[in-house]
N, C-alpha and C positions, 0 to 999 in steps of 0.2 A: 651832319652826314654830308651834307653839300658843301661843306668847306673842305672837310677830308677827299670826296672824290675831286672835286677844283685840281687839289695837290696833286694827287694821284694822276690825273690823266690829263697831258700834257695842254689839250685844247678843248674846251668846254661846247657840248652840242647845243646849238643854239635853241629856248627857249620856248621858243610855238615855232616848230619845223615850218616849214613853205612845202604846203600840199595842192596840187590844182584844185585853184576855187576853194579855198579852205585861206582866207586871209584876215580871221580873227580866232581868237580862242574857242570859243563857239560853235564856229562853223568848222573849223576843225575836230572839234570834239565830236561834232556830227557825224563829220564823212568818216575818222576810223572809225566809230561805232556802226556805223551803216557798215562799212568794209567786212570789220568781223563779224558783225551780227545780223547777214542780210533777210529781208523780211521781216515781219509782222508776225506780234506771239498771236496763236491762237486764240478766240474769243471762246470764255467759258459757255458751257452749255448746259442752262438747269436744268437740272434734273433731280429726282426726289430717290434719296440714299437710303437702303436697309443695311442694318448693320449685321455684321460678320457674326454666323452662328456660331463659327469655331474658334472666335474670337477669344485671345484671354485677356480678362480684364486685366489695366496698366496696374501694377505696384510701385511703391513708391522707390522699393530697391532697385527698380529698373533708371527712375530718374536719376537715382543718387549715382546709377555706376556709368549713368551718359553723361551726369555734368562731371565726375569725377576725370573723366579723358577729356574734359576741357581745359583750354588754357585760359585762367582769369587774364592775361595782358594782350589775348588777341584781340584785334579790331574790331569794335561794331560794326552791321551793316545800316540800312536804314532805320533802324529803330533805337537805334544809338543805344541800347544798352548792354552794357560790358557782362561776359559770365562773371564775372566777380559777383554781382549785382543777383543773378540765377542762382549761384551756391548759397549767397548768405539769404536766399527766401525759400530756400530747400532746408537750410538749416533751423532757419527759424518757425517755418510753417511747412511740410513736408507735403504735405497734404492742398496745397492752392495749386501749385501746380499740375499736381497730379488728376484733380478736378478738370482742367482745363485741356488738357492733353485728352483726356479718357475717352469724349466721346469722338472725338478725331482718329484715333485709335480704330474703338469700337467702329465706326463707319469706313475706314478704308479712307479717309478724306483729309485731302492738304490745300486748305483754301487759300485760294489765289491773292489773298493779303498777306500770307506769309510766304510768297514764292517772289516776294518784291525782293530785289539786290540793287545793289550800287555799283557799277563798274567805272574804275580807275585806269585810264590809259596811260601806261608808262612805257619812254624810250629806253630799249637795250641798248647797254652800253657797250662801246667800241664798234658801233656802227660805221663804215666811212660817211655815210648818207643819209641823213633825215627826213628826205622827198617822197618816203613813199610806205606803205600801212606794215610791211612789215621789218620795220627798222621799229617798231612796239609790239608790246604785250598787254593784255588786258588782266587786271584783277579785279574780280567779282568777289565783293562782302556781301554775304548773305545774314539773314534776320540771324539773331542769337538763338532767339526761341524755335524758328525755324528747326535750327540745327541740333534742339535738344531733341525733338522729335522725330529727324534723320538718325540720330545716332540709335534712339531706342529700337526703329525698326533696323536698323542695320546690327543690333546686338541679338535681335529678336530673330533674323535670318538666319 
C-alpha cells in the first residue's frame, strides 16, 4: 500500500512530521494525542449496581444477530482478538458468551476494561503541510468484545 501511494503522489510526506517540541516518535505521538484528546478521562466511581427490573434477559439470538453485522477482517482493538475468533465461539458454544454478557446487561454496566481502545494517528494525504495537528486523523480500535455488547444494545434500542 505504501508502495502504490509512493507512485501515486508525486512527493512523499515526511515520516514523523516536525511538530513544536515533538522531535521523536514519541513525543509526537503525545502532543497530537494531547491535541485531539485534551484532558484526563474521568476517574470511575464505585458504586454498588442493582439490576434493571425491566430488564430482559440477553438471548442468545441477540448475540448471534450482533456478531453476524460484524466483520471477521476488521481490526482488533487492544485485545487483539479478531470477530472471526467471537463467531467461531458463538458457534461452537453459544451459550459462553452469552453468560458473560448477561449480567452487564442485566446491570446497566460497561466496565471500564472494556471501554480501553487504541488510537492510531494517521497523516491525511495531500496535505501541503505536516507541522501541525490537523494535517491527521485519529483512528480508535475499540475491544471486539466491547463492541459485541454496543451492538446488542444498539439492536435492543
Amino acid at each position: 500500500m505504501w508502495t502504490a501511494k509512493r507512485f501515486a503522489v508525486a512527493h512523499s510526506p515526511p515520516r514523523f512530521p516536525e511538530l513544536p517540541g515533538a522531535s521523536t516518535p514519541p513525543v509526537l505521538n503525545k502532543a497530537l494525542l494531547d491535541h485531539f484528546f485534551p484532558g484526563e478521562p474521568a476517574k470511575s466511581i464505585d458504586t454498588f449496581l442493582l439490576p434493571f427490573r425491566d430488564c430482559l434477559p440477553l438471548a442468545v439470538d441477540e448475540i448471534g444477530s450482533a456478531l453476524a453485522r460484524s466483520s471477521p477482517s476488521s481490526a482488533p482493538g487492544p485485545d487483539m482478538i479478531p470477530n472471526s475468533v467471537w463467531k467461531r465461539v458463538h458457534r461452537v458454544a453459544p451459550h459462553v458468551i452469552c453468560s458473560i454478557l448477561a449480567p452487564l446487561v442485566a446491570y446497566g454496566s460497561h466496565p471500564l476494561t472494556l471501554k480501553r481502545a487504541d488510537d492510531i494517528v494517521l497523516h491525511k494525504p495531500g496535505k501541503p503541510s505536516y507541522d501541525s495537528p490537523s494535517s491527521f486523523h485519529v483512528i480508535v480500535l475499540h475491544q471486539t468484545f466491547s463492541k459485541i455488547l454496543e451492538r446488542i444494545m444498539n439492536l435492543r434500542l
